[in-house]
C-alpha angles and dihedrals in degrees: 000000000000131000093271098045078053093048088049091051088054106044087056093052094051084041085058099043093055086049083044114082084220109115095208140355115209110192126189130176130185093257094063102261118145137185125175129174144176143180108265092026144084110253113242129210121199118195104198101185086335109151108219089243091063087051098054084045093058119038093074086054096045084048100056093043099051086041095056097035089058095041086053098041085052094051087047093058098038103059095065089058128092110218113217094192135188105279086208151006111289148093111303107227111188079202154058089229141359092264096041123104107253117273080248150351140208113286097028124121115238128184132205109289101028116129096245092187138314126270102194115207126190082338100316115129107216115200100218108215125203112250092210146008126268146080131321103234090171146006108221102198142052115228121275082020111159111237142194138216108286094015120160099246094164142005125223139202 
């Protein structure tokens, strides 16, 4: 494996940890290699009596670990969620108008049948409801965010 095949190694492994919500990764193996990253700022690989060979070695395997780990950790958490998701193709609105307080937040209860927020679509204004009851654990979209058929709005617990 050469320096570039390494680079590119890397650079998908910073790339998965952004789209990650994970803040930093902080890897460190017996030989003295080290790798730590976080969101906002450059990785950085130390090589503490690290031949380049064990590098190379290594960076595919770090790779693959980080990458599954983090695939497995996100389907965990996923599974215990309810989706309300966009019923059609618009621009999400958490509120009724631009000075209103949003429809809810994360950490309120909502029950079946409650407007969780508006998708307009060619000037119709679309009251979202909530399919079930339970708790917002997390608001998927900004608003005036532009969303598709099938998109996650909101997740429930």
């Amino acid at each position: 494996m050469n320096y570039n095949e390494i680079q590119e190694d890397i650079n998908k492994m910073i790339n998965d940890v952004e789209k990650s919500s994970l803040n930093s990764l902080e890897i460190e193996f017996p030989n003295g290699l080290k790798i730590k990253m976080s969101k906002g700022s450059k990785a950085t690989i130390s090589n503490a009596n690290v031949e380049p060979a064990q590098v190379s070695e290594l960076v595919p395997t770090v790779t693959n670990k980080v990458v599954n780990n983090m695939q497995a950790e996100t389907v965990k958490v996923e599974e215990n969620y309810k989706e309300i998701k966009s019923p059609m193709v618009g621009t999400f609105y958490a509120s009724s108008s631009p000075k209103a307080e949003p429809f809810v937040k994360v950490g309120d209860k909502v029950k079946k049948g409650q407007v969780v927020c508006i998708v307009e679509a060619m000037k119709l204004m679309n009251e979202i409801e909530s399919e079930f009851d339970g708790e917002v654990v997390e608001v998927c979209k900004n608003n005036e965010d532009m969303v598709e058929y099938g998109t996650t709005l909101f997740k429930i617990k």
